[in-house]
N, C-alpha and C positions, 0 to 999 in steps of 0.2 A: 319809545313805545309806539307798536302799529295804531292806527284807527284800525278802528272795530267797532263794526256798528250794531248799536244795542238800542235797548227800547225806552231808555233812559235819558236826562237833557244831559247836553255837553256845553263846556265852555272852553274856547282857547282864551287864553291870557297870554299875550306877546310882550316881554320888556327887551328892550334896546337901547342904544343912545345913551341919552341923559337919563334916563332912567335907573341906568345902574350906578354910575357917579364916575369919579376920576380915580380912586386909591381903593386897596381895598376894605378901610374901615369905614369909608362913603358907602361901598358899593351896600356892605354889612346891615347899614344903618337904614339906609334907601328899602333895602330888600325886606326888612321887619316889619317898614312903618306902609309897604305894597301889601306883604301878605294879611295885617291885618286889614285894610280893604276888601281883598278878596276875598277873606273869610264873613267879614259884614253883609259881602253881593252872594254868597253861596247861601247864609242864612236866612236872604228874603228872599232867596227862588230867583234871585236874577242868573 
């Protein structure tokens, strides 16, 4: 998806590395327990 700049807050969230794990029931696992993080930082406006 392009950037487009709108009049709205934006966030990148970059995962890489160790981040995503080594297999992919690592990566699975990893990836759920990030986006409910995310979804925590989107709820207080971070």
């Amino acid at each position: 998806m392009p950037y487009t700049k709108g009049t709205g807050k934006s966030v990148v969230v970059a995962l890489g590395g160790n981040a995503l794990g080594n297999t992919p029931q690592e990566q699975y696992e990893l990836v759920q327990d990030t986006a409910k993080h995310i979804v925590d930082m989107v709820a207080e406006g971070i």
